[in-house]
PDB file of N, H, CA, C and O in Angstrom:
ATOM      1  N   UNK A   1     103.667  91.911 110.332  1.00  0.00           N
ATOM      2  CA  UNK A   1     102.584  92.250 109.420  1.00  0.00           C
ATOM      3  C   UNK A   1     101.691  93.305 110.049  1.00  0.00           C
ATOM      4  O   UNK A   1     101.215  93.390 111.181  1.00  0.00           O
ATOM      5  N   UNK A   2     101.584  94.278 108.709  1.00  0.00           N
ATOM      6  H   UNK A   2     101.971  94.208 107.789  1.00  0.00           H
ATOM      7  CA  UNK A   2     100.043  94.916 109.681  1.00  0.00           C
ATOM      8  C   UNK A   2      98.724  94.793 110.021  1.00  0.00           C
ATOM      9  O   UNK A   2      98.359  93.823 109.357  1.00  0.00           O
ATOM     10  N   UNK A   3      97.778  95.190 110.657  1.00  0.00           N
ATOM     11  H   UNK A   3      98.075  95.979 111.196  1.00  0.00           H
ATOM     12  CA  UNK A   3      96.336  94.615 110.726  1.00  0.00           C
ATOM     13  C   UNK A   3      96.057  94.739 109.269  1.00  0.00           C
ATOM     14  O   UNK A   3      96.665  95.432 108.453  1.00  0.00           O
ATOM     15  N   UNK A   4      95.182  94.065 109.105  1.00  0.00           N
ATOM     16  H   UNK A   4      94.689  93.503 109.768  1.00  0.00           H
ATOM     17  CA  UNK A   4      94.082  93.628 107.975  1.00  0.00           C
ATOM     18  C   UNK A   4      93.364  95.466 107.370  1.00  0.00           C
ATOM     19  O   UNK A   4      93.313  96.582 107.887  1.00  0.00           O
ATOM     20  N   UNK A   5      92.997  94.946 106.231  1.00  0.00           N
ATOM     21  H   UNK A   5      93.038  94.040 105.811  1.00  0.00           H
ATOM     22  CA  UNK A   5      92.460  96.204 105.578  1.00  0.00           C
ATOM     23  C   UNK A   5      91.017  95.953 104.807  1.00  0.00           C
ATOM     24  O   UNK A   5      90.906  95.401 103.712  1.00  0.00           O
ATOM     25  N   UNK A   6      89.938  96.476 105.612  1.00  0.00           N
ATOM     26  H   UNK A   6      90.028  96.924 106.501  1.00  0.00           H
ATOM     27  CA  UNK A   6      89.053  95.640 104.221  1.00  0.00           C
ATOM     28  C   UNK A   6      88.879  96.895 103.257  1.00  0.00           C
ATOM     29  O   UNK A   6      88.995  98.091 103.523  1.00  0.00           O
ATOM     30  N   UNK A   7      88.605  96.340 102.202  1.00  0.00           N
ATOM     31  H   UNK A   7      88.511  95.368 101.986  1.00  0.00           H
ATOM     32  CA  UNK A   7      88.386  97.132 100.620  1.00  0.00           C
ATOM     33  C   UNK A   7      87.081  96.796 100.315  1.00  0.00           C
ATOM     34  O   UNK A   7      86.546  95.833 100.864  1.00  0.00           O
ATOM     35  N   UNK A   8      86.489  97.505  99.474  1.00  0.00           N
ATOM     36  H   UNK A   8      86.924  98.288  99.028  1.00  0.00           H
ATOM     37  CA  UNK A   8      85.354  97.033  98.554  1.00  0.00           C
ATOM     38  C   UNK A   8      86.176  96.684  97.178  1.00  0.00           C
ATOM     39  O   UNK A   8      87.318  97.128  97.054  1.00  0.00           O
ATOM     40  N   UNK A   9      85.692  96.028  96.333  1.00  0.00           N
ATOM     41  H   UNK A   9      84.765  95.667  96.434  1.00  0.00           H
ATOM     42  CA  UNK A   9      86.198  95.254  95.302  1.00  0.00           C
ATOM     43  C   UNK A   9      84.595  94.853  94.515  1.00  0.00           C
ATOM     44  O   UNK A   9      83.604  94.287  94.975  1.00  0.00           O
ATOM     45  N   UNK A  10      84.871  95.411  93.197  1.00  0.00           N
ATOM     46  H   UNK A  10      85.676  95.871  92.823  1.00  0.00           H
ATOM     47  CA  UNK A  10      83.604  94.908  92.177  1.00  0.00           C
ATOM     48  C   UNK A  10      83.711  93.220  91.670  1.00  0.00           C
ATOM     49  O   UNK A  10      84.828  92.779  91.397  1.00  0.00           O
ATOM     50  N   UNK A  11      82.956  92.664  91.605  1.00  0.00           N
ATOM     51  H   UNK A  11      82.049  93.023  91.827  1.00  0.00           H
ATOM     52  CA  UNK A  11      82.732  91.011  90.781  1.00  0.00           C
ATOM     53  C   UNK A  11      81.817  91.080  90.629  1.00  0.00           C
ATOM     54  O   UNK A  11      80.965  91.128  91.516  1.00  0.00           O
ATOM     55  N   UNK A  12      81.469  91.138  88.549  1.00  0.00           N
ATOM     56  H   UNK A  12      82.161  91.099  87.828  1.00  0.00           H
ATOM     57  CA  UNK A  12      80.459  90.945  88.004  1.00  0.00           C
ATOM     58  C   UNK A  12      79.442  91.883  88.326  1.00  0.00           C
ATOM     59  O   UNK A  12      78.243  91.603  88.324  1.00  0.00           O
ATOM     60  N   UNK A  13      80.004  93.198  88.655  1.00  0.00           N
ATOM     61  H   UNK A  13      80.978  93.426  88.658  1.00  0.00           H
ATOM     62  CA  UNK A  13      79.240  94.489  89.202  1.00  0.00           C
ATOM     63  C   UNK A  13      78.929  94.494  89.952  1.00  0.00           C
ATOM     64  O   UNK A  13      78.081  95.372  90.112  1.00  0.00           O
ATOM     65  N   UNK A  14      79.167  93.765  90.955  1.00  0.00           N
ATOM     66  H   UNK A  14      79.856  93.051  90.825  1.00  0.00           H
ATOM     67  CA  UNK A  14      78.635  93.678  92.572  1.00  0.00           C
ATOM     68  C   UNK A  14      79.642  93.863  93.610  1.00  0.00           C
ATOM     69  O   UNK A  14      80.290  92.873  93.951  1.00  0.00           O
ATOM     70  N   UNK A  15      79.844  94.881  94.108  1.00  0.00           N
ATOM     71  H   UNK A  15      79.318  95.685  93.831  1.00  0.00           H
ATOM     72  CA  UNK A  15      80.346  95.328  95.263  1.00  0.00           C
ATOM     73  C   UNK A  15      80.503  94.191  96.571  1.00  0.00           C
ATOM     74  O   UNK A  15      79.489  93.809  97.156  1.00  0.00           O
ATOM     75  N   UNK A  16      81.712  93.754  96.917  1.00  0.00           N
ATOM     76  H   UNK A  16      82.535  94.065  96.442  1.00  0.00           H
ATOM     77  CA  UNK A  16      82.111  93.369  97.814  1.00  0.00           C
ATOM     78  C   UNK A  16      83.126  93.242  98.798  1.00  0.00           C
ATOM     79  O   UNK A  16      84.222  93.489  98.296  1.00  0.00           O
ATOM     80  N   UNK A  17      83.211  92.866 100.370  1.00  0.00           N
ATOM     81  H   UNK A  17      82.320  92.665 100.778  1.00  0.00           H
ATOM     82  CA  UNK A  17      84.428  93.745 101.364  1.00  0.00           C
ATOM     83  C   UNK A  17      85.272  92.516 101.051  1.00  0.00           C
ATOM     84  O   UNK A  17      84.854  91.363 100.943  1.00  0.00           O
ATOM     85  N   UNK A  18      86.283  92.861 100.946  1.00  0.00           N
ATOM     86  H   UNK A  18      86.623  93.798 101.034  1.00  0.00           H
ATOM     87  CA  UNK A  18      87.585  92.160 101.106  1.00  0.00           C
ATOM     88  C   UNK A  18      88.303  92.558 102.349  1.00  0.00           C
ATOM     89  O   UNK A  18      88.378  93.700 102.804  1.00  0.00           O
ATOM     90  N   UNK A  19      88.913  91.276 102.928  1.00  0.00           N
ATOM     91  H   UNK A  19      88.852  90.348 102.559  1.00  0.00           H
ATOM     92  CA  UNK A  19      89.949  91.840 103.382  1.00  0.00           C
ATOM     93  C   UNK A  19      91.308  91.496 104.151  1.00  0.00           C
ATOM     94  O   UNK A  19      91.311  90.767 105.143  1.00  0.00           O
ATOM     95  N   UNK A  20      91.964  91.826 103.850  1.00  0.00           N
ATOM     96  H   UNK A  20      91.962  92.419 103.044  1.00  0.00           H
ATOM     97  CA  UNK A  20      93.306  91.747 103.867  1.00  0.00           C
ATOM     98  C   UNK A  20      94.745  92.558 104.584  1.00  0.00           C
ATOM     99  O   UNK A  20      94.642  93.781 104.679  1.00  0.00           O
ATOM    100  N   UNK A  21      95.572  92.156 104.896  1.00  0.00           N
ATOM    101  H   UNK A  21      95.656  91.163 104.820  1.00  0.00           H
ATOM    102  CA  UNK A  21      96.611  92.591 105.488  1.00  0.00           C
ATOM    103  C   UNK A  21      97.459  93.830 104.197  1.00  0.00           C
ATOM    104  O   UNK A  21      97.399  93.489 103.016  1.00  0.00           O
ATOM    105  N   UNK A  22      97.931  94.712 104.427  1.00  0.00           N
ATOM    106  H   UNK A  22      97.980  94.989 105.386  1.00  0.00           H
ATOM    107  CA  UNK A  22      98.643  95.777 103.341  1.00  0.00           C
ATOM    108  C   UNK A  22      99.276  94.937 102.294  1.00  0.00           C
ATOM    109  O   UNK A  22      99.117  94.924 101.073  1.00  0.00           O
ATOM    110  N   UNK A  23     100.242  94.048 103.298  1.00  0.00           N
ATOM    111  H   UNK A  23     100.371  94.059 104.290  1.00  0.00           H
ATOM    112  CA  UNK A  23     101.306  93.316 102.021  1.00  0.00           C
ATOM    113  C   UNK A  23     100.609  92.437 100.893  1.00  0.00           C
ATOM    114  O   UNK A  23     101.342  91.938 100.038  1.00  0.00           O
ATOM    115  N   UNK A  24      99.512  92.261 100.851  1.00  0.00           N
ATOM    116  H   UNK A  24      98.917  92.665 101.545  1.00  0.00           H
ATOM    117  CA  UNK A  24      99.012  91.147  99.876  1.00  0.00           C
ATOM    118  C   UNK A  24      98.131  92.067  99.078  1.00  0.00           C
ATOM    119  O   UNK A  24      97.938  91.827  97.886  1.00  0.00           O
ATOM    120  N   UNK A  25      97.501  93.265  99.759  1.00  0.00           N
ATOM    121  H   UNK A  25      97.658  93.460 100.727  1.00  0.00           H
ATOM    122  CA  UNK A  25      97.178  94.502  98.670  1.00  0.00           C
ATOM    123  C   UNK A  25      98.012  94.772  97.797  1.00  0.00           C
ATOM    124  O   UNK A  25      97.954  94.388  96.629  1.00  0.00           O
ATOM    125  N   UNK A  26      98.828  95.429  98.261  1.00  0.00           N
ATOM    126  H   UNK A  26      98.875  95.741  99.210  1.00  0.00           H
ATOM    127  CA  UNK A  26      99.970  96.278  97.351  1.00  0.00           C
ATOM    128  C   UNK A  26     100.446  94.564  96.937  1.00  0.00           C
ATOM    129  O   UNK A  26      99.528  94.342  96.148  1.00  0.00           O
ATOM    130  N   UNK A  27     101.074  93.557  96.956  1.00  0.00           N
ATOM    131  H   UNK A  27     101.820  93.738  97.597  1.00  0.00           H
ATOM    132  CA  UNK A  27     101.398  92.429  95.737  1.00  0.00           C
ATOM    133  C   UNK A  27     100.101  92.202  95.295  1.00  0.00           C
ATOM    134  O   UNK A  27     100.198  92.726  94.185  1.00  0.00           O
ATOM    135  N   UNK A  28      98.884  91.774  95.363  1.00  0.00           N
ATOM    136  H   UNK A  28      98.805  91.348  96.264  1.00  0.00           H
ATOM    137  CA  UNK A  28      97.737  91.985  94.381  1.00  0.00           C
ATOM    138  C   UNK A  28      97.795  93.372  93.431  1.00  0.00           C
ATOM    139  O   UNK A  28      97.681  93.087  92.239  1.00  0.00           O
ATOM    140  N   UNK A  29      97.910  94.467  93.629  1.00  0.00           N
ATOM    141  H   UNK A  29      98.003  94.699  94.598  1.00  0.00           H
ATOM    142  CA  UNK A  29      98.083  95.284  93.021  1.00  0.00           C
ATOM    143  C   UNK A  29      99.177  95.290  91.747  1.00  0.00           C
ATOM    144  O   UNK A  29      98.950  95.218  90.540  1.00  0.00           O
ATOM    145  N   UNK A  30     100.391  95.399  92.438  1.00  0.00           N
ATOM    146  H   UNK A  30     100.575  95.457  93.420  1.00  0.00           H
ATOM    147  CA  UNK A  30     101.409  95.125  91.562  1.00  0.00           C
ATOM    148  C   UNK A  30     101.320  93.463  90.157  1.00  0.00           C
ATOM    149  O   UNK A  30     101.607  93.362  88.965  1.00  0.00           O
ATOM    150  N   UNK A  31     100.913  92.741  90.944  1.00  0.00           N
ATOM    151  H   UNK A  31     100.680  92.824  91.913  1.00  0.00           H
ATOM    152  CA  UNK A  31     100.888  91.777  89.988  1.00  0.00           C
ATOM    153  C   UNK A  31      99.158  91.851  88.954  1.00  0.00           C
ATOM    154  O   UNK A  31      98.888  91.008  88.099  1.00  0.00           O
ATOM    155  N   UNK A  32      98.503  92.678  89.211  1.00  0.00           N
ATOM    156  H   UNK A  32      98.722  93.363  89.906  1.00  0.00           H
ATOM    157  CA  UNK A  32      97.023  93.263  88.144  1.00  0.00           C
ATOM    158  C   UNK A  32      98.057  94.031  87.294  1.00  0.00           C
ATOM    159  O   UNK A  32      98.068  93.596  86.143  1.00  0.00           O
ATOM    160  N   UNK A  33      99.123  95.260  87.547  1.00  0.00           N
ATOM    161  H   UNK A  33      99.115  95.614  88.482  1.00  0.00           H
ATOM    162  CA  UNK A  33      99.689  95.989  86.718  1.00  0.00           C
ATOM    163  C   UNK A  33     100.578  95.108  85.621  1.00  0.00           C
ATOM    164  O   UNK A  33     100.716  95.227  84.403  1.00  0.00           O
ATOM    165  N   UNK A  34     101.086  94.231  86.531  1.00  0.00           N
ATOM    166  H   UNK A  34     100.974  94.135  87.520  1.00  0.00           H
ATOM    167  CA  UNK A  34     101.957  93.446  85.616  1.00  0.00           C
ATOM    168  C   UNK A  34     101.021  92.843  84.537  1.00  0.00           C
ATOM    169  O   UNK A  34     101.522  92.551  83.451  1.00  0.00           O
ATOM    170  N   UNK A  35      99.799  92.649  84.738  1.00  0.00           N
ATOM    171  H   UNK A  35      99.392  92.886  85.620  1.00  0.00           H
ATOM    172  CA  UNK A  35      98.973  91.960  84.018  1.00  0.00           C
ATOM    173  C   UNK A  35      98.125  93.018  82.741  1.00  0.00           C
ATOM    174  O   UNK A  35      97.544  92.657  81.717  1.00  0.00           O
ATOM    175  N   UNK A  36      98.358  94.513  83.337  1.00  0.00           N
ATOM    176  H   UNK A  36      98.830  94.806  84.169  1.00  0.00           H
ATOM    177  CA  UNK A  36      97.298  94.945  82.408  1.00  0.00           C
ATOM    178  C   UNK A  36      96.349  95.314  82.835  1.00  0.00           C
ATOM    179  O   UNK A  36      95.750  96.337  82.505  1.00  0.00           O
ATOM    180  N   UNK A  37      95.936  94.233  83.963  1.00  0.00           N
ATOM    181  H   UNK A  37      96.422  93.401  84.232  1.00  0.00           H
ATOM    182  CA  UNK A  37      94.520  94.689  84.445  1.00  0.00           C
ATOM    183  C   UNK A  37      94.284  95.535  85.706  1.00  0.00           C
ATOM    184  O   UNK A  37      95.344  95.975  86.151  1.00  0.00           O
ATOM    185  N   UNK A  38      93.145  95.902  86.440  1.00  0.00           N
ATOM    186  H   UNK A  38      92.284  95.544  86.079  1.00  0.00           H
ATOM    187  CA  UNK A  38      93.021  96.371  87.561  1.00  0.00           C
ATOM    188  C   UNK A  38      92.564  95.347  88.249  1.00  0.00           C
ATOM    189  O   UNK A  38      91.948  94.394  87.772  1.00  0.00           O
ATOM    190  N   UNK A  39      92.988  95.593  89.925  1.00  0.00           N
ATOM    191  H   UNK A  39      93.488  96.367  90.313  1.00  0.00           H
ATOM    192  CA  UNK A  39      92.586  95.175  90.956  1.00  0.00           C
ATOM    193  C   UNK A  39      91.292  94.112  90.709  1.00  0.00           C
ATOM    194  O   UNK A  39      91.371  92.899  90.901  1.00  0.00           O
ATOM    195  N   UNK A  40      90.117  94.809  90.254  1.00  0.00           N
ATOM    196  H   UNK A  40      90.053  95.795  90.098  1.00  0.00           H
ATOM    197  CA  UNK A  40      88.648  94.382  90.118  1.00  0.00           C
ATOM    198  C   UNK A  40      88.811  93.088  89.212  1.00  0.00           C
ATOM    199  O   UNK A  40      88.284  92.037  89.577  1.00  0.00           O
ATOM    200  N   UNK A  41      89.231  93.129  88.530  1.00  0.00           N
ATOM    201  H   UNK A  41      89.659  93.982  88.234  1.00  0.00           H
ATOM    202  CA  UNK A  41      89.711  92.223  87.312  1.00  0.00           C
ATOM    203  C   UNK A  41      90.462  90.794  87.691  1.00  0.00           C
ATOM    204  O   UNK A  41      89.837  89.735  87.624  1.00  0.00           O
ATOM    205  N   UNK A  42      91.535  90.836  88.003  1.00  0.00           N
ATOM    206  H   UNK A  42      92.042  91.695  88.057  1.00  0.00           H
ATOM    207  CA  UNK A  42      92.342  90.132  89.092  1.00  0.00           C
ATOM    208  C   UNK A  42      91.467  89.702  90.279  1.00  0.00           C
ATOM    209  O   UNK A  42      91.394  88.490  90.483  1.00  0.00           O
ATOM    210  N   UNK A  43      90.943  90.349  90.909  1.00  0.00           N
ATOM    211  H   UNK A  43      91.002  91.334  90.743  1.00  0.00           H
ATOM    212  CA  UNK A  43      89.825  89.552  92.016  1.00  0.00           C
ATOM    213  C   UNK A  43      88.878  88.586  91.123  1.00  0.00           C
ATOM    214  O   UNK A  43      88.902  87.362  91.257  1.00  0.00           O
ATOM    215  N   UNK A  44      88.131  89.187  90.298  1.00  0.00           N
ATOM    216  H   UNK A  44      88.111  90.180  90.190  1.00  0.00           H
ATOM    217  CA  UNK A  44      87.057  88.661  89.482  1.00  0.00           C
ATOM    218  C   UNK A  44      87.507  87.024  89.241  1.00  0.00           C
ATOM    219  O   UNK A  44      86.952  86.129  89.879  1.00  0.00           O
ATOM    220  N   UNK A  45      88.666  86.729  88.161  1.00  0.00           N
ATOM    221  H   UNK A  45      89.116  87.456  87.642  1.00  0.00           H
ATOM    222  CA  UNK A  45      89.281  85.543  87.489  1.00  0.00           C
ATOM    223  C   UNK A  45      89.655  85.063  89.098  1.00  0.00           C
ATOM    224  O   UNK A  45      89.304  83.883  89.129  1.00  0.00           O
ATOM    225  N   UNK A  46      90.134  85.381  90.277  1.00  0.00           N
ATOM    226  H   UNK A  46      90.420  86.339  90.253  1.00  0.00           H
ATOM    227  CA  UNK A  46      90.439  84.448  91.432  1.00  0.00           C
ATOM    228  C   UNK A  46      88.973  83.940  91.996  1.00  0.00           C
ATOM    229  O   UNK A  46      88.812  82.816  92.472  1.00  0.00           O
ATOM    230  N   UNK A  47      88.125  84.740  91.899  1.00  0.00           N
ATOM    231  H   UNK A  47      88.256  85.653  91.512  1.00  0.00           H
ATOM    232  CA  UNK A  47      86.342  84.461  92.445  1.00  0.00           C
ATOM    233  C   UNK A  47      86.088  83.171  91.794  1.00  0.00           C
ATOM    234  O   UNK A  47      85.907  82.124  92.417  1.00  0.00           O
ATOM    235  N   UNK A  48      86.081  83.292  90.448  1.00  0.00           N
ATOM    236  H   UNK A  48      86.228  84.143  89.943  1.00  0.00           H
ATOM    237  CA  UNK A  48      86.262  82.107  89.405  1.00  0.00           C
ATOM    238  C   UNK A  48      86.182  81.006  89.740  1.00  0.00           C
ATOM    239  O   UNK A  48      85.187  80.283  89.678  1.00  0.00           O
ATOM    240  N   UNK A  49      87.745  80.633  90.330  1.00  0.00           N
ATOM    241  H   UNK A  49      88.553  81.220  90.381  1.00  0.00           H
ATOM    242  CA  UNK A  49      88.240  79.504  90.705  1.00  0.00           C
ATOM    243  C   UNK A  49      88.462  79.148  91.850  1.00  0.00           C
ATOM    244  O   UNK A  49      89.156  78.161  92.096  1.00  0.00           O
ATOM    245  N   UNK A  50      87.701  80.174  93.109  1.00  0.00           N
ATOM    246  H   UNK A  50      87.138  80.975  92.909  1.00  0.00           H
ATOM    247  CA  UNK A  50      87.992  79.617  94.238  1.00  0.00           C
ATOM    248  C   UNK A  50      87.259  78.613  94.633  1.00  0.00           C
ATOM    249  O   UNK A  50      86.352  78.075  93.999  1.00  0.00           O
ATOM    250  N   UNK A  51      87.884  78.196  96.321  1.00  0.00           N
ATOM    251  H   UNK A  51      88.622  78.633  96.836  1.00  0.00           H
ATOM    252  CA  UNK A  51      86.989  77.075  96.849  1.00  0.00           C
ATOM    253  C   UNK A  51      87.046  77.391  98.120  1.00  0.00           C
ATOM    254  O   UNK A  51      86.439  76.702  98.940  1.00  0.00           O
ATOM    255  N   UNK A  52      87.567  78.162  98.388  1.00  0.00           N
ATOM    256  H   UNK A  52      88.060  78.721  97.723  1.00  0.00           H
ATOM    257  CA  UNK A  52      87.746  79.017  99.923  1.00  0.00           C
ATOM    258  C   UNK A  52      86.807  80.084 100.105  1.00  0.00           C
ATOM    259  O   UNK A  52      85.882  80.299  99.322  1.00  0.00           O
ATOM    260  N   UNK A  53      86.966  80.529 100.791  1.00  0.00           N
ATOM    261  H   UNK A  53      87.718  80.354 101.427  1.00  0.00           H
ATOM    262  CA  UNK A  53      86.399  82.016 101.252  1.00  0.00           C
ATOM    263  C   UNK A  53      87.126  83.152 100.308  1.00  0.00           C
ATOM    264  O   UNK A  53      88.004  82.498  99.745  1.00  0.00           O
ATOM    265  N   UNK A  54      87.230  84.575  99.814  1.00  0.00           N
ATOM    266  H   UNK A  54      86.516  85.106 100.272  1.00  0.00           H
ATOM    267  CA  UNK A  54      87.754  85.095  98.514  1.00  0.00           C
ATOM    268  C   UNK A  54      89.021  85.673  99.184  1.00  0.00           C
ATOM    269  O   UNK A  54      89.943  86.081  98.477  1.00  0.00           O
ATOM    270  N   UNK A  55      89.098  85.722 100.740  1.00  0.00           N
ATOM    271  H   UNK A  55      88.349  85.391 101.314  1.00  0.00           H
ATOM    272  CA  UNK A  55      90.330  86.783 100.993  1.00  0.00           C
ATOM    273  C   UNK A  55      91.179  85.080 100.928  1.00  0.00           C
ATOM    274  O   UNK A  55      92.118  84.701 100.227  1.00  0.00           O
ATOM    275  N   UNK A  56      90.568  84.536 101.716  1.00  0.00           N
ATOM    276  H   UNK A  56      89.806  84.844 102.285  1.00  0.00           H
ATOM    277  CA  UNK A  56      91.828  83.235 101.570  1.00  0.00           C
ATOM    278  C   UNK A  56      92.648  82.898 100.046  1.00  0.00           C
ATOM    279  O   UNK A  56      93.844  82.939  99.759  1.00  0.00           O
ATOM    280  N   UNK A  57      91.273  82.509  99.131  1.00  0.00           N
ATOM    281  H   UNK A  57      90.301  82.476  99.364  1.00  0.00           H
ATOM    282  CA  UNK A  57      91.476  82.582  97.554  1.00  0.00           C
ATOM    283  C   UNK A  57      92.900  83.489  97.554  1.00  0.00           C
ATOM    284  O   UNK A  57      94.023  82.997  97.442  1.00  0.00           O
ATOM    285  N   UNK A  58      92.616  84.858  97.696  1.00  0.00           N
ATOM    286  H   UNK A  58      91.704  85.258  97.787  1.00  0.00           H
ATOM    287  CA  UNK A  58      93.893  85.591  97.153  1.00  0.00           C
ATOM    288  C   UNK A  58      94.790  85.795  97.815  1.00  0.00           C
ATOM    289  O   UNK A  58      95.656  86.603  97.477  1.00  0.00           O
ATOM    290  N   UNK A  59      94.830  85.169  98.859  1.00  0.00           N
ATOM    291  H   UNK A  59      94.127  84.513  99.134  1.00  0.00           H
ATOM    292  CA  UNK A  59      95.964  84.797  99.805  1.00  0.00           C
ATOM    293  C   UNK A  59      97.024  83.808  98.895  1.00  0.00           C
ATOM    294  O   UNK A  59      98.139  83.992  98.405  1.00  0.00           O
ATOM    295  N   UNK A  60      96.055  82.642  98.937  1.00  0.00           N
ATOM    296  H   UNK A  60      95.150  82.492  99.335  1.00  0.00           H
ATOM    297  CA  UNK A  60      96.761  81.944  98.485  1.00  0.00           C
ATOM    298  C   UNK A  60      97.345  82.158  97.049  1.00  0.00           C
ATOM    299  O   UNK A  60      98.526  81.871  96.854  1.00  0.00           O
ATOM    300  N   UNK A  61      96.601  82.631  96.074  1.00  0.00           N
ATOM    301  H   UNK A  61      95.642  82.864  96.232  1.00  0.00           H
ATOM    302  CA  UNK A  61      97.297  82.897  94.388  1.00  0.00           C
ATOM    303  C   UNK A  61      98.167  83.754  94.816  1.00  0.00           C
ATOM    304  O   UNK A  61      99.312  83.634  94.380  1.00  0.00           O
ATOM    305  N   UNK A  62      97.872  84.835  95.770  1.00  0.00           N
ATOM    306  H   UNK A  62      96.942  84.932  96.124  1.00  0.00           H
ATOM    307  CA  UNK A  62      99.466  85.706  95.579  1.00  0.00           C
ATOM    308  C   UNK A  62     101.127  84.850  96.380  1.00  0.00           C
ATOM    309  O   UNK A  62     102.280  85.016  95.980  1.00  0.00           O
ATOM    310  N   UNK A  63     100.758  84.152  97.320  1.00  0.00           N
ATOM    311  H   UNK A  63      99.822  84.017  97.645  1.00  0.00           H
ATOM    312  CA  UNK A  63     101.841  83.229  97.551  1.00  0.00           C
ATOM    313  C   UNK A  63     102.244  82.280  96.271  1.00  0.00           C
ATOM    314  O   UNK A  63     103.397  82.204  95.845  1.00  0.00           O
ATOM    315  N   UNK A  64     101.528  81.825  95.919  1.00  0.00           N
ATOM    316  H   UNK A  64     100.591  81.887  96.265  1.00  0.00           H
ATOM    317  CA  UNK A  64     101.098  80.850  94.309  1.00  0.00           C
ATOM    318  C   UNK A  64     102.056  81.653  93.213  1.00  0.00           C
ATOM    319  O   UNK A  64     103.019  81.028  92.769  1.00  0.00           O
ATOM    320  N   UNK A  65     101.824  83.047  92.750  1.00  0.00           N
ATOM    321  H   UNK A  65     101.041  83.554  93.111  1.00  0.00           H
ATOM    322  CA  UNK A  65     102.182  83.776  92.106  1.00  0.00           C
ATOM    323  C   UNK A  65     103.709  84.336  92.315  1.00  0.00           C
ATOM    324  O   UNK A  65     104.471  84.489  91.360  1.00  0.00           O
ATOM    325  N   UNK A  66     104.087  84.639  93.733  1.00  0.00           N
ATOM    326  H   UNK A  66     103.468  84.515  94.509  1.00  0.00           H
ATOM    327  CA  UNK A  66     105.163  85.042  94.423  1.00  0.00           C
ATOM    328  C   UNK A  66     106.101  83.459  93.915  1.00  0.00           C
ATOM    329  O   UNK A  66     106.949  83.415  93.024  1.00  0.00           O
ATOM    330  N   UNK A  67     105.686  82.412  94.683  1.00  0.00           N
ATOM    331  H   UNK A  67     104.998  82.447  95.407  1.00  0.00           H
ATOM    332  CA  UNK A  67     106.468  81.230  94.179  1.00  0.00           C
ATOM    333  C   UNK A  67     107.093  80.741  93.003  1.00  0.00           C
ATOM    334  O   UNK A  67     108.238  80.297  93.073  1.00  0.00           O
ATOM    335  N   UNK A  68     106.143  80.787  91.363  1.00  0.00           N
ATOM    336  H   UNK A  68     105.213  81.148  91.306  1.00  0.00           H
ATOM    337  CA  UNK A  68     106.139  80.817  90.734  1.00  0.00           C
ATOM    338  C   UNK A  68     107.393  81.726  89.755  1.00  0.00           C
ATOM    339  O   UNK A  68     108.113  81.318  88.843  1.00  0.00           O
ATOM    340  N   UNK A  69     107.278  83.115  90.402  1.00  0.00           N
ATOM    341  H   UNK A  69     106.694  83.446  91.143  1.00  0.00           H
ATOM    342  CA  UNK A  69     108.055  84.151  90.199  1.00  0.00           C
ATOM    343  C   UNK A  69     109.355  83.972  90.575  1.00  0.00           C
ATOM    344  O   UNK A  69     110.203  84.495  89.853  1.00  0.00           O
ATOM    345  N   UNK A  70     109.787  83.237  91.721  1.00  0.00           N
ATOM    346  H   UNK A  70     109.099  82.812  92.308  1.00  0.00           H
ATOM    347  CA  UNK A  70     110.774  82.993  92.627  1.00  0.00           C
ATOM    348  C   UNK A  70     111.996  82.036  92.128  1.00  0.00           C
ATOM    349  O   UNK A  70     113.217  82.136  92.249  1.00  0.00           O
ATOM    350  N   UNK A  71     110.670  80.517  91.171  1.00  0.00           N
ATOM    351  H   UNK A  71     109.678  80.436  91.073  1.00  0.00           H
ATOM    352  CA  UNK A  71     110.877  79.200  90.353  1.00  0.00           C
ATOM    353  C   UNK A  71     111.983  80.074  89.502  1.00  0.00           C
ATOM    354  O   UNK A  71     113.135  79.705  89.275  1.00  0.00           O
ATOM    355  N   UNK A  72     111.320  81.451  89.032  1.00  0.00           N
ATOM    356  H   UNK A  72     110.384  81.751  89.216  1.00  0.00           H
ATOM    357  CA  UNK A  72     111.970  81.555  87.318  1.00  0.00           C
ATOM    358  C   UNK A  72     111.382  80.953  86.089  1.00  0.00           C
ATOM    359  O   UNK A  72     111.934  81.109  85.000  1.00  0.00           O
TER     360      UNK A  72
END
């Protein structure tokens, strides 16, 4: 894996650092397109429902999401 990347990312118009390793960017990314939405959007609905810290949050939905995908 490579080092971590932080991003800024909007929720609810408020600017905040994320951050994360490349591979879970680019699959966060790809799975907002699959959705329609952008990045900001996709963070927002995971902010929602977390109970973690937000990079963990989307750690985990994109493994969550990857799995899911995997099920069929």
């Amino acid at each position: 894996m490579s080092e971590p990347q932080k991003r800024s990312v909007k929720i609810a118009g408020h600017a905040t650092s994320v951050t994360l390793e490349p591979e879970f960017w680019e699959c966060l990314r790809e799975m907002a397109a699959e959705r329609g939405q952008s990045v900001n959007q996709m963070v927002a609905e995971i902010d929602c429902t977390r109970e973690a810290n937000l990079s963990s949050a989307i750690r985990v939905f994109v493994v969550n999401e990857l799995k899911k995908k995997a099920a069929g």
